[in-house]
matplotlib code that plots the C-alpha trace (Angstrom):
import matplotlib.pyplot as plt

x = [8.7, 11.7, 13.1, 12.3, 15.2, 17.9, 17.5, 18.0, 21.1, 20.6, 18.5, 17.6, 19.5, 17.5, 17.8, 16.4, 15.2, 14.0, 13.8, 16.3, 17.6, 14.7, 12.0, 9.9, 8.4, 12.1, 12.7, 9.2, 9.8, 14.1, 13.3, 10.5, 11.9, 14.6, 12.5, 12.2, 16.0, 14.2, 15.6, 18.9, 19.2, 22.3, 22.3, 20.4, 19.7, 18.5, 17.8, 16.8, 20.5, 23.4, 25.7, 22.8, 21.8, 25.3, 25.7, 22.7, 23.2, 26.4, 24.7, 22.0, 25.2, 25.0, 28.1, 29.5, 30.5, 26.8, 25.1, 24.3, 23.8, 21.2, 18.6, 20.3, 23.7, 22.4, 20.6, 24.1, 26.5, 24.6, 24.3, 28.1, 28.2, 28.3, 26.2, 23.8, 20.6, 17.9, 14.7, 14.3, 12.0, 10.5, 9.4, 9.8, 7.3, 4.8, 5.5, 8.6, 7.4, 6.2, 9.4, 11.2, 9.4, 10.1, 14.0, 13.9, 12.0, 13.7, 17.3, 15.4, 14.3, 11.5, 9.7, 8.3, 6.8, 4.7, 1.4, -0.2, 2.0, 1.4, -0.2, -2.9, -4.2, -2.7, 0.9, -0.3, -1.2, 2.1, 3.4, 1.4, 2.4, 6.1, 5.6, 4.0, 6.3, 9.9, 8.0, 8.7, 7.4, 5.4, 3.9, 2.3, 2.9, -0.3, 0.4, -3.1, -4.1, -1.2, -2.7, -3.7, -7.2, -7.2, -6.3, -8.4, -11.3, -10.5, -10.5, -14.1, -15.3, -14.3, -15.5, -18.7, -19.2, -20.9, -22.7, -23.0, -21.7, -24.4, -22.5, -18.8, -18.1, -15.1, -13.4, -9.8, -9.9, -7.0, -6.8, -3.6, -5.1, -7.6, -5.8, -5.0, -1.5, -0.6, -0.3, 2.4, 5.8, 6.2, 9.5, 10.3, 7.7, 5.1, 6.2, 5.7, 2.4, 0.8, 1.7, -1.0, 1.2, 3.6, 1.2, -1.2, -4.7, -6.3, -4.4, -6.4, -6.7, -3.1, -2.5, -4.7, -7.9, -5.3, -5.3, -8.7, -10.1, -7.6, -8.8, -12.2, -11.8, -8.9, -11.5, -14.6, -12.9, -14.5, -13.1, -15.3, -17.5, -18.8, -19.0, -20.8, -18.3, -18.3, -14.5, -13.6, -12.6, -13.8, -11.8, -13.4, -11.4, -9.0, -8.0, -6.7, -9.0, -8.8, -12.3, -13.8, -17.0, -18.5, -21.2, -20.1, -21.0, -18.9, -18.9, -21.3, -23.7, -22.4, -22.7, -20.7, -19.7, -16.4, -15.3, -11.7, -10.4, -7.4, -9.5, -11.2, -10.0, -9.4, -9.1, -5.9, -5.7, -8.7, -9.5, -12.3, -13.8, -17.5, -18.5, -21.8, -23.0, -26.9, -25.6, -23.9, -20.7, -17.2, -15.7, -12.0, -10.6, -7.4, -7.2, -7.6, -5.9, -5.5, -9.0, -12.0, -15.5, -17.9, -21.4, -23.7, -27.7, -29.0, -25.7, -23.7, -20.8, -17.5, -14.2, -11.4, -7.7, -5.0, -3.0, -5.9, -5.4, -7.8, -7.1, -5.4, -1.9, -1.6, -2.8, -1.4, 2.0, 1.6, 1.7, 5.0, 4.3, 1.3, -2.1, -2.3, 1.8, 1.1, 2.1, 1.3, 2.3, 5.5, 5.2, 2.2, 4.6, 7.5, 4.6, 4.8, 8.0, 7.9, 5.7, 7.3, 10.8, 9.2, 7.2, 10.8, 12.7, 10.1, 10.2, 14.0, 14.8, 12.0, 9.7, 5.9, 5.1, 2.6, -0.8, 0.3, -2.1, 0.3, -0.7, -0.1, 0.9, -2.8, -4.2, -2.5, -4.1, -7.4, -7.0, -5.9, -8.7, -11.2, -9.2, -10.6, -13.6, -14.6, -12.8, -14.9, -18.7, -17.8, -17.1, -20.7, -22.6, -23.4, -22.5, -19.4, -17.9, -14.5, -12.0, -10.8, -7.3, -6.5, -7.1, -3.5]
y = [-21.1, -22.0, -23.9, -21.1, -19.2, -21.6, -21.9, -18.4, -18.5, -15.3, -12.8, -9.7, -6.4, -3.7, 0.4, 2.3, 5.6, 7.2, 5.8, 7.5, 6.9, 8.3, 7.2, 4.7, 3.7, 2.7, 0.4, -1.1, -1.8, -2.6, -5.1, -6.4, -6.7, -8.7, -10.9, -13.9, -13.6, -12.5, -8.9, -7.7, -3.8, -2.7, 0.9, 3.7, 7.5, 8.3, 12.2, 15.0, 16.6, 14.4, 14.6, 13.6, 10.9, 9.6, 9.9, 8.4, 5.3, 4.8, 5.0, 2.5, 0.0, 0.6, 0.1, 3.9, 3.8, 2.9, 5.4, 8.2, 11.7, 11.3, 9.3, 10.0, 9.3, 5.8, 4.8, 5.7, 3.9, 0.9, 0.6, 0.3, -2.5, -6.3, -6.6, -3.5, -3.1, -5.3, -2.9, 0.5, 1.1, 4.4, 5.9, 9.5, 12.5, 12.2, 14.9, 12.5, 9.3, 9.6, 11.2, 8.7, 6.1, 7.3, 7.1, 4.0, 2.5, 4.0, 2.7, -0.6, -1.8, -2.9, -0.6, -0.3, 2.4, 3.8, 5.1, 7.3, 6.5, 10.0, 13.1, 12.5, 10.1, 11.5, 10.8, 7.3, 6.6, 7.6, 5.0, 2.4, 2.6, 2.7, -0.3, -2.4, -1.0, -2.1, -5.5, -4.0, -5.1, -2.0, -2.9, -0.2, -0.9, -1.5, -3.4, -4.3, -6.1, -8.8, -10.0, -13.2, -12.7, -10.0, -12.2, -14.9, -12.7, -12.2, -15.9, -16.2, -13.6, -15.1, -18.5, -17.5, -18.9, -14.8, -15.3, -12.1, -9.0, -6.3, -3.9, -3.4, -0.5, 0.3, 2.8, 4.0, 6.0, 8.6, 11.4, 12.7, 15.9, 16.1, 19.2, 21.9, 20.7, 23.6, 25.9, 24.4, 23.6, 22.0, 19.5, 18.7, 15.6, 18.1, 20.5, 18.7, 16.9, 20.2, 21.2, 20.4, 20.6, 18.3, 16.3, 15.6, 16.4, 15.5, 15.5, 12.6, 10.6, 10.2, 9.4, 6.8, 7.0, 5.2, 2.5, 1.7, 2.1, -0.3, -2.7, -2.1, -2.9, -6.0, -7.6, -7.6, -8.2, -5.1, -1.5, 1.4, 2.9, 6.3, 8.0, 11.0, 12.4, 15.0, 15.9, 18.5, 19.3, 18.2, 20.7, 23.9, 26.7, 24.1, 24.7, 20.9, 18.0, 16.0, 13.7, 12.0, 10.0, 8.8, 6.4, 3.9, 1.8, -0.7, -2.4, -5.4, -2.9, -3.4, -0.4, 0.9, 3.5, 4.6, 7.1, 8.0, 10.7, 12.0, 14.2, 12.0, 12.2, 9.3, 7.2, 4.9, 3.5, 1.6, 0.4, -1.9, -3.7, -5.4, -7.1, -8.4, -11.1, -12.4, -15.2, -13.8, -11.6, -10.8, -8.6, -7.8, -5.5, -4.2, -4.4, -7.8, -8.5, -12.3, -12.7, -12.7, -13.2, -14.8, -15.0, -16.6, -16.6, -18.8, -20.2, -19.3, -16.8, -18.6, -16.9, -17.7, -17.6, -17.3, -20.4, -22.8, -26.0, -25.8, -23.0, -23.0, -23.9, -20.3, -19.0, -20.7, -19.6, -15.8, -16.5, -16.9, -18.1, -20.5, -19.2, -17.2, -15.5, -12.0, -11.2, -7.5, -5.1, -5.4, -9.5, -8.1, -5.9, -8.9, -10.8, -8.3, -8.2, -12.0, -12.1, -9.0, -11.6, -15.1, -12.8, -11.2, -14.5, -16.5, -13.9, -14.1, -17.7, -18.1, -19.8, -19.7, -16.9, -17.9, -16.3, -13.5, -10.7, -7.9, -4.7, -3.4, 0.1, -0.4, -0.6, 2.7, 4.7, 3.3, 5.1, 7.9, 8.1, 7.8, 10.7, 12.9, 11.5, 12.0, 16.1, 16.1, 15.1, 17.6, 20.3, 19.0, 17.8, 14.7, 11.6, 11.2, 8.5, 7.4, 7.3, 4.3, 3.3, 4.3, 1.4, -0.7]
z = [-2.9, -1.0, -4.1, -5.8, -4.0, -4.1, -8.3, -8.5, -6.1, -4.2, -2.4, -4.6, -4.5, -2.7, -3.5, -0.5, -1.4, 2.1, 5.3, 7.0, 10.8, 12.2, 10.3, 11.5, 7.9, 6.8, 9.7, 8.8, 4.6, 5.6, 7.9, 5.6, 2.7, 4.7, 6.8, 4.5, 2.8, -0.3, -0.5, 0.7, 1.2, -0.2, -1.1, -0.3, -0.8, 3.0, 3.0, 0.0, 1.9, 0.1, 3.6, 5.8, 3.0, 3.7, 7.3, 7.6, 5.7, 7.3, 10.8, 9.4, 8.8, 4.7, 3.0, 3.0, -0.9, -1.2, 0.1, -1.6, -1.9, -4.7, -6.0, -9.9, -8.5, -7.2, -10.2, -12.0, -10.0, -9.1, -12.9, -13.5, -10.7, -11.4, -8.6, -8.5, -7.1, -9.2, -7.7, -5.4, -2.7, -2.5, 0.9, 0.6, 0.5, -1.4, -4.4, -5.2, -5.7, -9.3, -10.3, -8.4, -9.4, -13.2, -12.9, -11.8, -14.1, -17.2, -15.7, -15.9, -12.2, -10.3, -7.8, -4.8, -3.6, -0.7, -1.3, -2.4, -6.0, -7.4, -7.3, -9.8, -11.9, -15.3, -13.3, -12.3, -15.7, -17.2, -14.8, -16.0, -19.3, -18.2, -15.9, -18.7, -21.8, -20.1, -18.7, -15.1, -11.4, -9.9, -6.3, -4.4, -0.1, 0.9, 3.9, 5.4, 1.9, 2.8, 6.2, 6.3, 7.2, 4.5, 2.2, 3.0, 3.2, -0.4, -1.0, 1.2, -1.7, -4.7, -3.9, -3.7, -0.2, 1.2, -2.7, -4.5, -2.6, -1.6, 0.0, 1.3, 4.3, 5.1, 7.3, 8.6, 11.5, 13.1, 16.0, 14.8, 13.1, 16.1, 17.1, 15.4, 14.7, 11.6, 14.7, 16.9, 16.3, 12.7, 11.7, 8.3, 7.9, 9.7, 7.2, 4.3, 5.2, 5.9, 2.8, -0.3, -2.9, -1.2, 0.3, -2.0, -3.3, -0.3, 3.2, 4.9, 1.2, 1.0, 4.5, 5.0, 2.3, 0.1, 2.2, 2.8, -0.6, -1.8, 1.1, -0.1, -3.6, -3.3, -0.8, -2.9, -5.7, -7.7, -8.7, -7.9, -10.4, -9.1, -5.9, -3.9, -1.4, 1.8, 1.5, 4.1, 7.5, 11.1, 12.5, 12.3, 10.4, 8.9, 5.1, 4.9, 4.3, 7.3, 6.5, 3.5, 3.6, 0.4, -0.8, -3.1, -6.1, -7.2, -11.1, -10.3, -8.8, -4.9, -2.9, -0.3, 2.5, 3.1, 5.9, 6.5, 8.9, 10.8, 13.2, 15.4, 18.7, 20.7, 17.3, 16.8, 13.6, 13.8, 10.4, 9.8, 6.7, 6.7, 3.1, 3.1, 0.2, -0.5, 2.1, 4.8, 5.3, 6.9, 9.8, 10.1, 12.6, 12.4, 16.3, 16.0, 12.3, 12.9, 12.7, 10.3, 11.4, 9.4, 9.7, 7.1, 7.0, 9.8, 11.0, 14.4, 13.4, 13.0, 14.2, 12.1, 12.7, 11.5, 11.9, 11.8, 10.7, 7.4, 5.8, 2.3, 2.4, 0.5, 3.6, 5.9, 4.3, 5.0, 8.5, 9.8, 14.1, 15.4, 16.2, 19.4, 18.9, 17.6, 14.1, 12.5, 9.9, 9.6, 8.5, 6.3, 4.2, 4.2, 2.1, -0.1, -0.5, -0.6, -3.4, -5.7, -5.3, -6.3, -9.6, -10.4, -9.7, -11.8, -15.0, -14.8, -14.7, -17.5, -15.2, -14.9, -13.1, -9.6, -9.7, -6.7, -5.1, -4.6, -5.0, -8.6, -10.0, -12.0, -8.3, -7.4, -10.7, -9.7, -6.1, -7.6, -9.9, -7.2, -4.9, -7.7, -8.0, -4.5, -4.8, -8.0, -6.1, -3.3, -5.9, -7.5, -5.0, -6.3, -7.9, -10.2, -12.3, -11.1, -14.5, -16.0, -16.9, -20.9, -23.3, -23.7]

ax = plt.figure().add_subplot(projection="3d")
ax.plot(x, y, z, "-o")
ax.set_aspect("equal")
plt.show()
């Protein structure tokens, strides 16, 4: 895709919205989005506080005319530029991303935004339909999708070599809630996450649930249909949602179990994803994300890595050192960004655009639809449909 690069002529023009000095998250999608020379960050809006958003993009080495005290005053300036931003990146709390997200794509640019997209379906809907109507690039930062193993988990799936699925598990596991955090000393992102209406409709589901549905679904290759949840609290006495398990069926007829928490004391972000076929099925452990174990029916278990010598060149080419150098998230997200830059170059230049597996803004309305599915089966007790997107 190299080639693909030098016809255009340059790297793409970045918008940072978020991400400011100290926020780990902006040091992971900046550095990113620039690993590969796809993307170069150019302007920003670093802080909801217009002189902080401008100190702070100065202290991050942005040009000082370019960084802004506003998200609108960006979108306005860069506009007037012969060389403004061609896409934003969104990274901010949570009750700003749709209407984030909706500025930039009515001033015309691609997005890319941190999960979870909105704060319901009906929002991620709207988006959609904006996406789609200005012929827009919407990809949604799910970083553990883009791992190699992920991704060639996906590829084990869909050639049929685990035969039909059966049944998918997945779950994402955290001790930061494990204490009774509302009660101690807050900052502004403790603020903000502890509150719902900032947060979301479902602490724990926006944290992290987001993350492992997605997994669940862009693995096996299949949406879900309906769930039955248990959405509540481990801690007792908590009013925020800090656990969500749920049986699962998926359109095909696979079923599933899904368990997500931030409560769990001694956990560390240990994600983990099993999908089982009528022939055998696959393991991959975020603690160990360059691997996948496969086992099939009556044959020793394989461990795969990434690196090795037969995998698909497609593969192969999300990895960036040899087998047995460590490689994580951050070079997960960079494929993201890498693929988001080859679709926009491609539709530009009037090129074929490659067949690419980043996640989609349709992939974000589908998690939100199942967030209120699950809210919806507590409220019940039993099993409800997750919505579909409208008909186009």
């Amino acid at each position: 895709m190299t080639e693909l690069r030098g016809r255009f002529g340059r790297p793409l023009r970045l918008g940072v919205i978020g991400g400011g000095p100290e926020a780990w998250i902006g040091r992971m999608h900046r550095g990113a989005a620039e690993m590969d020379g796809w993307w170069r960050p150019v302007a920003g809006v670093f802080s909801s506080d217009a002189a902080r958003s401008r100190t702070g993009g100065a202290a991050l080495g942005f040009d000082p005319g370019r960084s802004y005290g506003g998200v609108d005053e960006m979108l306005r300036q860069e506009r007037l530029r012969q060389d403004g931003i061609d896409a934003v990146t969104i990274m901010t709390p949570n009750d700003t991303h749709y209407p984030f997200a909706v500025a930039a794509l009515d001033a015309g640019l691609d997005v890319v935004c941190d999960k979870p997209v909105t704060h319901d379906f009906a929002q991620a809907c709207d988006l959609v339909a904006r996406t789609r109507r200005g012929g827009r690039i919407f990809a949604v930062a799910h970083g553990y999708s883009a791992y190699p193993m992920t991704r060639y988990a996906r590829r084990l799936v869909r050639d049929g070599v685990l035969g039909p699925v059966r049944l998918v598990q997945v779950e994402y596991i955290q001790s930061g809630m494990a204490t009774r955090v509302e009660e101690g000393p807050q900052n502004d992102r403790l603020r903000w996450i502890l509150d719902p209406r900032r947060s979301g409709l479902a602490l724990v589901m926006s944290a992290i649930g987001c993350h492992a549905q997605h997994l669940a679904s862009f693995t096996s290759g299949f949406a879900v249909a309906r769930v039955a949840a248990d959405v509540g609290a481990l801690v007792p006495g908590r009013k925020l949602i800090d656990h969500v398990s749920a049986l699962l069926e998926f359109d095909g007829g696979a079923r599933g179990t899904f368990t997500v928490t931030q409560a769990a004391a001694g956990g560390e972000n240990d994600i983990r994803l099993r999908i089982y076929g009528d022939k055998g099925m696959l393991d991959w452990c975020h603690r160990e994300p360059s691997y996948l174990r496969l086992a099939l029916q009556g044959e020793a278990a394989r461990i795969i890595g990434r690196g090795d010598a037969f995998l698909p060149p497609e593969i192969i080419a999300l990895g960036r050192t040899p087998r047995g150098h460590p490689e994580g998230l951050r070079e997960a997200f960079a494929n993201i960004y890498a693929e988001v830059a080859q679709d926009r170059m491609a539709r530009i230049l009037g090129e074929s655009v490659p067949e690419l597996p980043y996640p989609r803004i349709e992939d974000g309305a589908h998690t939100m639809a199942f967030i209120e599915a699950c809210i919806a089966s507590q409220a019940s007790r039993g099993w409800v449909d997750v919505a579909r997107l409208p008909a186009q």
